[in-house]
C-alpha positions in Angstrom: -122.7 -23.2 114.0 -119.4 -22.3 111.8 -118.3 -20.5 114.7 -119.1 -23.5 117.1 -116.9 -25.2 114.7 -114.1 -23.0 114.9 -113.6 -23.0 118.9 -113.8 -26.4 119.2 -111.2 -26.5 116.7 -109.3 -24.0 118.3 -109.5 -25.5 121.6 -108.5 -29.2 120.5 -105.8 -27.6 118.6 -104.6 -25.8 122.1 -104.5 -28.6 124.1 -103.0 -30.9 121.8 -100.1 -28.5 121.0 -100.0 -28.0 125.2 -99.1 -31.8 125.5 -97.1 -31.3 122.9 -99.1 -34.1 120.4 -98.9 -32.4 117.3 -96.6 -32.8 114.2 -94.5 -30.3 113.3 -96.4 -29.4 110.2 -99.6 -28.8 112.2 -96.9 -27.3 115.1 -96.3 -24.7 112.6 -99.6 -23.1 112.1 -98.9 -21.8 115.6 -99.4 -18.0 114.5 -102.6 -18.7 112.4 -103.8 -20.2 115.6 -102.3 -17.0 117.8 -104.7 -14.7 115.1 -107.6 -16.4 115.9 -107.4 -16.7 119.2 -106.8 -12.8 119.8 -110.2 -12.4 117.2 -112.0 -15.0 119.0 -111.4 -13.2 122.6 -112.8 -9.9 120.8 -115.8 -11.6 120.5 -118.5 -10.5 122.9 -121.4 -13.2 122.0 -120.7 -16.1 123.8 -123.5 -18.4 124.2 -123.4 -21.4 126.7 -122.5 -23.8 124.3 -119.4 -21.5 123.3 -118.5 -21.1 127.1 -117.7 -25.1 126.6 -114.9 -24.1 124.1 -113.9 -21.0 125.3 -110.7 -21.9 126.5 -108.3 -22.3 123.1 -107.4 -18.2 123.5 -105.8 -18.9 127.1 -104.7 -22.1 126.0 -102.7 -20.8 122.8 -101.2 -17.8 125.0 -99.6 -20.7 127.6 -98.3 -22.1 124.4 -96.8 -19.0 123.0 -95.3 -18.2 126.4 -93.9 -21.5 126.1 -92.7 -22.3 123.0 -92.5 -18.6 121.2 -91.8 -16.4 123.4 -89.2 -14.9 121.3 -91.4 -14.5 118.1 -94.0 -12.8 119.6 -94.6 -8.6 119.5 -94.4 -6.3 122.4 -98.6 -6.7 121.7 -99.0 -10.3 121.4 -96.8 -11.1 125.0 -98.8 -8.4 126.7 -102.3 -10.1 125.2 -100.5 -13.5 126.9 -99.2 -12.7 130.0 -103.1 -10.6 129.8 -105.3 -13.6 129.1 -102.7 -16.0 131.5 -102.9 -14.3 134.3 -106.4 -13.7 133.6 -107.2 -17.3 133.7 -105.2 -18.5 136.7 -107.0 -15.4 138.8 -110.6 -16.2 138.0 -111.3 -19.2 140.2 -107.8 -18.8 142.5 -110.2 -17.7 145.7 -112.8 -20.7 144.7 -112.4 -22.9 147.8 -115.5 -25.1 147.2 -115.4 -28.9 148.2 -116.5 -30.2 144.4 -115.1 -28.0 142.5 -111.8 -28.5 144.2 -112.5 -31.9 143.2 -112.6 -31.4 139.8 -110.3 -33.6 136.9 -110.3 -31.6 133.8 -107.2 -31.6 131.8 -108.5 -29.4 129.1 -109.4 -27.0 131.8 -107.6 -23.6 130.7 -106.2 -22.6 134.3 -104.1 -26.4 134.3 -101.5 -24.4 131.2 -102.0 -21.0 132.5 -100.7 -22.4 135.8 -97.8 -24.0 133.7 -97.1 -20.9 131.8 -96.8 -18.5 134.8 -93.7 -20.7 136.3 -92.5 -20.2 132.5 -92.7 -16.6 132.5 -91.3 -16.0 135.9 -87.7 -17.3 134.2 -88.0 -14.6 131.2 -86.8 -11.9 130.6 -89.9 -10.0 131.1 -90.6 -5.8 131.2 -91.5 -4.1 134.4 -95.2 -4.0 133.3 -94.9 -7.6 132.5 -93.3 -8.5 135.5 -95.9 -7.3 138.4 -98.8 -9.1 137.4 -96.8 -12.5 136.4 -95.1 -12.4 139.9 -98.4 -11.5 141.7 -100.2 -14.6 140.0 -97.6 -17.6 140.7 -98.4 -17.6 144.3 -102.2 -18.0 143.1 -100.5 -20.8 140.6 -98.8 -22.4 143.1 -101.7 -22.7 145.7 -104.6 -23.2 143.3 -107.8 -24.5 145.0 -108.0 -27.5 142.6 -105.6 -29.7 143.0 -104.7 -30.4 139.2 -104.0 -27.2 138.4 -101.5 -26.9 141.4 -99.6 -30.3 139.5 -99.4 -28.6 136.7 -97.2 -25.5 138.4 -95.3 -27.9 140.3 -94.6 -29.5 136.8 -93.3 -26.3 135.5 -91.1 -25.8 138.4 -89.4 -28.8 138.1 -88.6 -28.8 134.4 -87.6 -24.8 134.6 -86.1 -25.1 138.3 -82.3 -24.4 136.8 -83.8 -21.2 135.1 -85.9 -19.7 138.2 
C-alpha cells in the first residue's frame, strides 16, 4: 500500500510540475523526485493497480528534459531521452478506432511527445541524437490525437530553436 502511495504521489507530482502548477518550493524538490523515479522504474513488481500510476518516471524525465537539462549527469539524460523515447514508441503503431479516441491528459506519451520536440533543439551526443531524431516523426504522427497536440505545442513554443 506505501508503495501505492508513493506512485500516485509521484505521478500527481509529474503532471502538476508538466503544467507547470507547482510552487517553486515544491518546484525544487525536482531531484528528490528524479531519484525516485529512476528507483521506482527498477522495480519489477508491478501489479495492475500500480500500472494506473506508472507513469510519474516518464513524466519526470519530460520534465527534466525540459526544465533541467543542464543539471542533469551524462546518466540521468541518457535514463531520459531512455524512458522518453520509450514511452512515445510503445503505442506509436496503435491505430485502433477507441483508442485513438482517447482524452487522457495525464497519459505519459502527451509530455514525452512534448519533450522529444525539446530535445531535438539540444545540444545532444551522437548516442543521444539517433533515437531522439528517430522518435519525433512517431511524436509528430501519434495515433491519438492529443498526444500529436502536445508535439505540435512544443514546436511552436521551441520553433526559433529547431
Amino acid at each position: 500500500m506505501e508503495q501505492q502511495h508513493q506512485r500516485m504521489g509521484l505521478v500527481t507530482w509529474a503532471f502538476k510540475a508538466f503544467k507547470r502548477e507547482l510552487t517553486d518550493l515544491e518546484s525544487a524538490s525536482w531531484r528528490d523526485r528524479l531519484a525516485q523515479a529512476m528507483a521506482q522504474m527498477s522495480a519489477e513488481d508491478q501489479d495492475t493497480m500500480q500500472e494506473l500510476w506508472a507513469g510519474g518516471p516518464e513524466i519526470i524525465a519530460a520534465i527534466c528534459a525540459r526544465d533541467h537539462w543542464g543539471d542533469l549527469s551524462a546518466g540521468e539524460r541518457d535514463w531520459c531521452i531512455t524512458r522518453i523515447v520509450a514511452c512515445v514508441k510503445q503505442h506509436a503503431e496503435d491505430w485502433n478506432h477507441h483508442a485513438r479516441l482517447q482524452r487522457f491528459e495525464m497519459a505519459p506519451n502527451r509530455s514525452c511527445a512534448y519533450a522529444l520536440v525539446v530535445l531535438s533543439a539540444k545540444s545532444l551526443t551522437q548516442e543521444q541524437k539517433a533515437p531522439v531524431n528517430d522518435s519525433l516523426p512517431m511524436a509528430l504522427t501519434y495515433p491519438v490525437d492529443e498526444v500529436r497536440w502536445y508535439a505540435a505545442h512544443a514546436v511552436t513554443e521551441f520553433k526559433s530553436r529547431i
